[in-house]
Structure formats: structure tokens, C-alpha cells
N, C-alpha and C positions, 0 to 999 in steps of 0.2 A: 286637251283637245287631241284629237284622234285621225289622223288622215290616210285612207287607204289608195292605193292604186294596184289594180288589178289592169293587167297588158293578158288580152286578149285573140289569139290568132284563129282566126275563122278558115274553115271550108271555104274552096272558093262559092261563089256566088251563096252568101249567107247573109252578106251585110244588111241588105232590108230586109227580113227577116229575124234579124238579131235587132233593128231600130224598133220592129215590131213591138218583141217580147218587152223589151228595155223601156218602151214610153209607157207600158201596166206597170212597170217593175217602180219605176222611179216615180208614178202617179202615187204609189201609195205609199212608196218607202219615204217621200219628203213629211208624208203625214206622223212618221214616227215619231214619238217622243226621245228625245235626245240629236236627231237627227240636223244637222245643218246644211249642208250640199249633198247632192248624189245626182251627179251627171253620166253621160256618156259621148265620151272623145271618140272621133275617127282621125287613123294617120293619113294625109297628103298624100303622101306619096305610095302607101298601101292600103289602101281600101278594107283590106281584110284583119285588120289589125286595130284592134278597138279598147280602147281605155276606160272603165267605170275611176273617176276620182270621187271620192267619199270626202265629206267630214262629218263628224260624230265627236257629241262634246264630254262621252268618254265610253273605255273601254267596254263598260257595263252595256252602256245602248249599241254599240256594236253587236255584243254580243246576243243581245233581244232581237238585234235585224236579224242576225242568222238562225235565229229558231222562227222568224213568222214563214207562216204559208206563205203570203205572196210570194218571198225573195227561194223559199222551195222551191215551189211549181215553179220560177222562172228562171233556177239554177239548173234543174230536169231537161226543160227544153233547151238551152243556151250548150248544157253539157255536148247535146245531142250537134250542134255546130261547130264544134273546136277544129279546129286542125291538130293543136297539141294542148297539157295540160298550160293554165294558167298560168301566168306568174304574178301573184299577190304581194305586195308589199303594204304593212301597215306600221305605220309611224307615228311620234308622238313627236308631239313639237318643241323645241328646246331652246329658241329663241324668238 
């Protein structure tokens, strides 16, 4: 099993916007084969600071997410929100 977290820091005023792109993104990415969770977190206390957590039940179907269209097109638009680059974490499970 595969669990990613991608910490997200937005432009101001982006977050609906980014809920936007993210409710097409994760309508279709749960359709994936391999695919087990892909949500999207907002922090409390910073609005502009957003968490995609992933599970994928392995590296392979992760890597089939990042070549579909959808999660493309909705990497394009999101890039175009950041305040700075991502910070991605993917992990595998060991207990």
C-alpha cells in the first residue's frame, strides 16, 4: 500500500477555487483502478494551505494516476495557484 501527502500552499484567496478543480480531480481519480482514498484537506488555522492524502494499493496505480488526463489538466490549473512548489511525500506502509 501506497500513501501519498502532498502539503499544498496557495495564493491568497485560491482556496475555492482549488475546491473547485479538486472535486473533478478526485470524481474521477476514485474511479481509478488501484485507487483506494484521494481526498482533499484544508488546515484550520491556514486556509491557504491544503493537503491532497492519497491511498493507492501500489506504486504501479500511482503511477498510472500521474499519466491520466484528468489529474494533467488539474495539475496545469492547481500549478497556476501555488504560492510555492509542493511538498509531496510518498510512503509505503511498514506496519
Amino acid at each position: 500500500m501506497i500513501k501519498v501527502v502532498a502539503k499544498m500552499t496557495l495564493k491568497p484567496d485560491k482556496a475555492e477555487e482549488m475546491k473547485t478543480v479538486a472535486t473533478g480531480l478526485i470524481a474521477e481519480t476514485v474511479k481509478e483502478e488501484g485507487n483506494i482514498a484521494y481526498q482533499l484537506f484544508q488546515e484550520i488555522k491556514n486556509p491557504d494551505v491544503v493537503f491532497f492524502i492519497e491511498e493507492w494499493e501500489s506504486s504501479e496505480a500511482l503511477r498510472q494516476h500521474a499519466k491520466s488526463t484528468h489529474f494533467k489538466e488539474a495539475m496545469a490549473s492547481i500549478s497556476e495557484m501555488l504560492a510555492k512548489e509542493p511538498e509531496i511525500s510518498v510512503c509505503s506502509l511498514i506496519g
